[in-house]
C-alpha positions as CSV (number, residue, x, y, z in Angstrom):
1,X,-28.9,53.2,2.5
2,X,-31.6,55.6,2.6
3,X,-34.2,55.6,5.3
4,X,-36.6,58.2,4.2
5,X,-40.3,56.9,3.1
6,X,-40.4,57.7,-0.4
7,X,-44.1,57.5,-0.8
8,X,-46.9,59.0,0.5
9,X,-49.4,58.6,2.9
10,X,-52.1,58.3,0.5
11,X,-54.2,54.7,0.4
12,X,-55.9,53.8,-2.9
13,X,-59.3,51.7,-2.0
14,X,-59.7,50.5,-5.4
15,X,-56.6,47.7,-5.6
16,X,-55.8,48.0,-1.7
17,X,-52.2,49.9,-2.6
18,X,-50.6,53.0,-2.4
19,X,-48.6,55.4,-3.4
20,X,-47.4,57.7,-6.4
21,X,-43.7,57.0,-6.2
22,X,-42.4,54.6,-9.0
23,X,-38.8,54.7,-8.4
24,X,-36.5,52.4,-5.8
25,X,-34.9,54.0,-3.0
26,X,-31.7,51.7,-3.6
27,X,-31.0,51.5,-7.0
28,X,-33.7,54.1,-8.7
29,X,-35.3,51.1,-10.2
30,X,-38.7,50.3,-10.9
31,X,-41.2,49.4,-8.4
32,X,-44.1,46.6,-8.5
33,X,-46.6,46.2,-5.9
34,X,-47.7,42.1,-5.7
35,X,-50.2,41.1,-3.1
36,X,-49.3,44.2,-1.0
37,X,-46.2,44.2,-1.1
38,X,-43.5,46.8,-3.2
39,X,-40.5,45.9,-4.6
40,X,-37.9,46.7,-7.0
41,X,-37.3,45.1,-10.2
42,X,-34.0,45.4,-10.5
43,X,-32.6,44.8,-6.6
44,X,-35.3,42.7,-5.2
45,X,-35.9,45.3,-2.5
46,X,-38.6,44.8,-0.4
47,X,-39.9,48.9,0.3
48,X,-42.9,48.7,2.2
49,X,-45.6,45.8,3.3
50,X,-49.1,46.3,4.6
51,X,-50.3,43.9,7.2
52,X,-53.6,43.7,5.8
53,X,-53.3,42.1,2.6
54,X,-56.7,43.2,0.4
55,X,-56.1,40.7,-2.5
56,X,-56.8,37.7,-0.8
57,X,-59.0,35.3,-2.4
58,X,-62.0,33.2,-1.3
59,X,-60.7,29.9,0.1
60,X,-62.3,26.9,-0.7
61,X,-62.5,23.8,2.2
62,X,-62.8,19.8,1.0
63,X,-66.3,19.4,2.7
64,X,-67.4,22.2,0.1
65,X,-65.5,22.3,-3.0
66,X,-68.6,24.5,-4.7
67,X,-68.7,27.1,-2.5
68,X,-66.2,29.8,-1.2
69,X,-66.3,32.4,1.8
70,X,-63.7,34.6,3.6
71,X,-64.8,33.6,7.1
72,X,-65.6,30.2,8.9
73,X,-63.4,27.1,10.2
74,X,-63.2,24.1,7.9
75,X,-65.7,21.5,8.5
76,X,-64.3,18.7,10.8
77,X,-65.5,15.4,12.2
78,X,-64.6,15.6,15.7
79,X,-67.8,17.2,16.7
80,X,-71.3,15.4,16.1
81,X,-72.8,18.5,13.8
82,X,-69.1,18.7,12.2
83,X,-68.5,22.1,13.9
84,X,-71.6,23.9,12.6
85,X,-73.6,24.2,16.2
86,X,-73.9,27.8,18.2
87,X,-72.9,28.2,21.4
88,X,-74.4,30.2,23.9
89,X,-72.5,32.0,26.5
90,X,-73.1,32.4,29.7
91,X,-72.5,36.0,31.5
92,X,-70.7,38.3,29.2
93,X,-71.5,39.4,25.4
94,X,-69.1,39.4,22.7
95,X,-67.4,43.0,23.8
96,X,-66.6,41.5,27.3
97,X,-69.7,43.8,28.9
98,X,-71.3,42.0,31.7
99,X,-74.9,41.3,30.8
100,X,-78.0,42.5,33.4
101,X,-79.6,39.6,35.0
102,X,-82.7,39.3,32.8
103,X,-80.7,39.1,29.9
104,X,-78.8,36.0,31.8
105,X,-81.9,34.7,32.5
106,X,-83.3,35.1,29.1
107,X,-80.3,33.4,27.8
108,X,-80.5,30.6,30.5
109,X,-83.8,29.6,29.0
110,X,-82.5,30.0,25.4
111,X,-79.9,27.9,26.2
112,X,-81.7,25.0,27.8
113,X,-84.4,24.8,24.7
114,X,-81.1,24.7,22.5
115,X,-79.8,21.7,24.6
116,X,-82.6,19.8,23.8
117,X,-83.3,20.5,20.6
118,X,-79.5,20.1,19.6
119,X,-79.8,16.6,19.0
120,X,-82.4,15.8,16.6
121,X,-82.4,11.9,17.1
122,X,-80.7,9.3,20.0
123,X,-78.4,8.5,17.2
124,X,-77.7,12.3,17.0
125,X,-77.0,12.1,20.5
126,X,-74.9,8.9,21.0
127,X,-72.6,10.5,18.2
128,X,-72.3,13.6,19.9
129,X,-71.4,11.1,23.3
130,X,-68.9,9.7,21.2
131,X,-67.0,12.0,19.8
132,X,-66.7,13.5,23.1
133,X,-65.3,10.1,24.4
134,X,-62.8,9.8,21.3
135,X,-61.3,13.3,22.4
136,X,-61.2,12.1,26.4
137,X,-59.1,8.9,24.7
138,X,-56.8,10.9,22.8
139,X,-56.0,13.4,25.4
140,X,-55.4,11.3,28.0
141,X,-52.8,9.2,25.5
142,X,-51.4,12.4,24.4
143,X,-52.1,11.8,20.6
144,X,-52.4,14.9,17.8
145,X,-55.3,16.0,16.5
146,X,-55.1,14.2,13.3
147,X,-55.5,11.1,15.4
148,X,-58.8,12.4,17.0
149,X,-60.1,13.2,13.4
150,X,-59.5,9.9,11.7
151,X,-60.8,7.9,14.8
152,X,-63.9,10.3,14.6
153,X,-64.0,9.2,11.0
154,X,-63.5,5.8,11.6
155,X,-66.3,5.5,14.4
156,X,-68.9,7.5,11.8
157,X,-68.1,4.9,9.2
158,X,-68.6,2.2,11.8
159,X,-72.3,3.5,12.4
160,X,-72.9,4.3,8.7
161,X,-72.3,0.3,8.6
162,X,-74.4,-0.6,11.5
163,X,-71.7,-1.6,13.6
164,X,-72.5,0.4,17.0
165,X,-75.9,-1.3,17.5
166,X,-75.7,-4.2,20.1
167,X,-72.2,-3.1,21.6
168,X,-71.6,-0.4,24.0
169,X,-70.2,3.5,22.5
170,X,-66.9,3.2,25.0
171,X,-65.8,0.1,23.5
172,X,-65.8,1.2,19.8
173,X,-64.5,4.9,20.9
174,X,-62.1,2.8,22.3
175,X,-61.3,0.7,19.3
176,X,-61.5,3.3,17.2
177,X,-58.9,5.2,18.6
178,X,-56.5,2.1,18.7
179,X,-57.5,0.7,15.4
180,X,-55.9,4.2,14.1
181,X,-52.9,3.8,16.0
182,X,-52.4,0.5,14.5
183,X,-53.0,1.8,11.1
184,X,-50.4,4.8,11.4
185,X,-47.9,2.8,13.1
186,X,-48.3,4.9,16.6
187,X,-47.0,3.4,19.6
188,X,-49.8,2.6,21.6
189,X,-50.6,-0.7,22.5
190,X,-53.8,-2.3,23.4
191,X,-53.1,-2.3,27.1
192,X,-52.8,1.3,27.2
193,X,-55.9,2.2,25.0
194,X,-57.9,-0.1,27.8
195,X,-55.8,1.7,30.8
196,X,-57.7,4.8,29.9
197,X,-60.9,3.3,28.4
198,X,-63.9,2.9,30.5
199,X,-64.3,-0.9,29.5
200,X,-62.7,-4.1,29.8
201,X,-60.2,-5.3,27.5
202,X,-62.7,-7.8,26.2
203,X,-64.9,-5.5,24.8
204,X,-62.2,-3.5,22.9
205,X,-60.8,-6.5,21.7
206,X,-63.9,-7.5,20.5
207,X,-65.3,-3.9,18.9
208,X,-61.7,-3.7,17.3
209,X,-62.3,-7.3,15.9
210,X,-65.7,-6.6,14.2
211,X,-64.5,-3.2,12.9
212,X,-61.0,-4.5,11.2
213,X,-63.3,-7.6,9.6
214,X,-66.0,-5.1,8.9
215,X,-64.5,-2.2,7.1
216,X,-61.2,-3.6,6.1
217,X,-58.2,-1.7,7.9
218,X,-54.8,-1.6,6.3
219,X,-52.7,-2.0,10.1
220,X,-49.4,-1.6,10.0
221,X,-47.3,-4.4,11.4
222,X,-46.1,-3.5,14.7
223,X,-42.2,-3.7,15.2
224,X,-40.2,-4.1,17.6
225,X,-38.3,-0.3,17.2
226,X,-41.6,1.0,17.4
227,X,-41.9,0.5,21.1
228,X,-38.1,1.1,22.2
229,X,-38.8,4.8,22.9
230,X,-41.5,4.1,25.5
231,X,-40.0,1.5,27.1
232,X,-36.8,3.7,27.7
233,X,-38.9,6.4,28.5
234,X,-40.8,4.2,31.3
235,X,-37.7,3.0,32.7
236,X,-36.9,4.6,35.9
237,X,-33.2,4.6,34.8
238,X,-30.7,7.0,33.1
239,X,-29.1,5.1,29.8
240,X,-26.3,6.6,27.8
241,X,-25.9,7.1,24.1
242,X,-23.6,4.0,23.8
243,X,-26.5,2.4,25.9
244,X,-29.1,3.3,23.0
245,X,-26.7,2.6,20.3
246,X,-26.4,-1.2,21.5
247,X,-30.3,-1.4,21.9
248,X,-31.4,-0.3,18.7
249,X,-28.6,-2.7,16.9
250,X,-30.3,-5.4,18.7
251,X,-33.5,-4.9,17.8
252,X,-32.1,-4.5,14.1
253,X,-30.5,-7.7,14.5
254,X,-33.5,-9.7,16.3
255,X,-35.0,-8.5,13.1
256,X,-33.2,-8.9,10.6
257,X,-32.3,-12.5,11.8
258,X,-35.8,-13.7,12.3
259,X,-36.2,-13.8,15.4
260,X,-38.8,-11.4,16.1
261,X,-41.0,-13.4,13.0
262,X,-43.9,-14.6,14.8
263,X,-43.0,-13.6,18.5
264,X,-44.7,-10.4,20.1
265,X,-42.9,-7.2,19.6
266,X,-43.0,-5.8,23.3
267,X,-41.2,-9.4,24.2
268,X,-38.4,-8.9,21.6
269,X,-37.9,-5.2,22.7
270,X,-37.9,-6.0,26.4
271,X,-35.5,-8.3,26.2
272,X,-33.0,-6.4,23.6
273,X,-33.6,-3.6,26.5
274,X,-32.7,-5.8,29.1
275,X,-30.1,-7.4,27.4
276,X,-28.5,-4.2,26.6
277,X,-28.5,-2.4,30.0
278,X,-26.6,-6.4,31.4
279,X,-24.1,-5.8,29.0
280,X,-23.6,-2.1,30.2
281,X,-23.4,-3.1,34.0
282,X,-27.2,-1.9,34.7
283,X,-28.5,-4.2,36.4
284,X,-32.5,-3.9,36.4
285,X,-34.8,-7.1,37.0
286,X,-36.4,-9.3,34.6
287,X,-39.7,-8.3,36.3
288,X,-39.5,-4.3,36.1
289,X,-38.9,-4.7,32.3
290,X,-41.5,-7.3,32.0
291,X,-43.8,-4.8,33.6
292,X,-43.7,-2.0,31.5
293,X,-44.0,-4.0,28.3
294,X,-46.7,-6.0,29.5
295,X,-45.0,-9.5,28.9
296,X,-43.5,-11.6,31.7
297,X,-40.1,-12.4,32.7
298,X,-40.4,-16.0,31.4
299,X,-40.6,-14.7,27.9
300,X,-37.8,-11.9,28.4
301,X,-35.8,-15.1,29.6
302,X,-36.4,-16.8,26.1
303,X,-35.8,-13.5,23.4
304,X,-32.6,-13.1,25.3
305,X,-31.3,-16.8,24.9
306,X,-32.5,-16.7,21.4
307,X,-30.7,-13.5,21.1
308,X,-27.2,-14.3,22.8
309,X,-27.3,-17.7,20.6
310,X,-27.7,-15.8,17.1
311,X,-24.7,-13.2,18.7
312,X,-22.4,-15.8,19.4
């Protein structure tokens, strides 16, 4: 194979490629240059690549299908503007250089009239509170980012709809955030959106209530397989593969027998768990399991009769 650089160093500006050399290295076929990069015809050999790629076109994002521009993020909904605001910084410029102190204090002052005139109504501002909120939800119950962009969504289409007025911003954050996890099937249950909410489960209950009559959610029905992996997960116990096996066939069968029809879904798993880890000779108690799904030992009791009955 030949490792000498058949072209030459030469750079054309008009089409961002080079060279005068038309003939492969390999196989003395012909060349083509395609989006900056030269290859043979005949072999497929890739010659030479250029990092910077000068054919690119303009890119066009959703929120602004009529225009096109080389530089700028997508708009998003996470932020109250949509990602449009400036920030000011606070000691350095954009080379790194540490500024004088009048400069800081000139940008002190620019950034406090900024502050305040960021927010051109209390609505502006309650949004802004609120997004902020819905990201402080989704961090702390480790959900992706697409999460925190549809409940951002959801919440805007709440106060397009006059939802937020009389009921308090951390409740329909709140409610937001679980009404999405219901929708996309995640496994997050109401006690844990409340566990890291600043409000009671009342209100939550109550904001996700008006906004699922309100606007119409399609929620997915929440099964019992959906919360096997956090229970496990939670349980301060090591389970083997033959351990997991049984579990999930349990569930399956709780399902498919009807069983879980009409029962809650953390009682059904909690008992297939517990069930599961008796038949393996780990022992756990009735109230440990109860505890982590958020049901109580007297209904563990009951899915596991139900469940030993359809077995035998």
């Amino acid at each position: 194979m030949s490792i000498g650089n058949p072209y030459e160093t030469g750079f054309d500006e008009t089409d961002g490629k080079t060279m005068s050399a038309t003939d492969c290295p390999e196989c003395t076929g012909r060349l083509e240059t395609d989006g900056g990069e030269i290859t043979c015809l005949d072999c497929g050999l890739i010659v030479n690549e250029y990092w910077i790629d000068h054919t690119a076109t303009a890119q066009s994002h959703p929120d602004d299908e009529t225009r096109s521009a080389h530089t700028g993020a997508p708009l998003t909904p996470t932020r109250h503007d949509r990602g449009l605001s400036t920030e000011i910084g606070y000691k350095r410029d954009g080379y790194g250089t540490m500024l004088p102190a009048r400069t800081r204090q000139r940008f002190r002052r620019l950034r406090n009239h900024q502050n305040r005139a960021r927010w051109s109504t209390k609505a502006r501002q309650n949004l802004a509170f609120a997004c902020g909120e819905i990201a402080r939800l989704t961090s702390a119950l480790d959900l992706g980012w697409d999460v925190r962009e549809q409940a951002s969504a959801l919440y805007r289409e709440a106060m397009s709809d006059d939802l937020i007025r009389g009921r308090s911003i951390e409740s329909m954050a709140a409610a937001s955030v679980y009404a999405v996890c219901r929708c996309n099937g995640h496994g997050r249950s109401l006690a844990e959106t409340v566990d890291v909410a600043h409000v009671d489960e009342s209100a939550v209950k109550n904001a996700y209530r008006v906004i699922n009559t309100e606007l119409g959610l399609e929620t997915a029905i929440v099964r019992p397989r959906t919360l096997l992996p956090r229970l496990i997960s939670e349980l301060e116990c090591s389970l083997s593969s033959k351990t997991r096996r049984r579990v999930e066939e349990l569930v399956a069968r709780a399902e498919s027998s009807g069983i879980a029809n009409g029962r809650r879904p953390s009682g059904v798993a909690a008992a297939c768990l517990y069930l599961a880890l008796n038949e393996s000779n780990q022992w756990v108690r009735q109230t440990d399991v109860a505890e982590i799904a958020g049901t109580t030992p007297t209904t563990i009791r009951a899915r596991c009769e139900e469940l030993r009955t359809h077995l035998d």
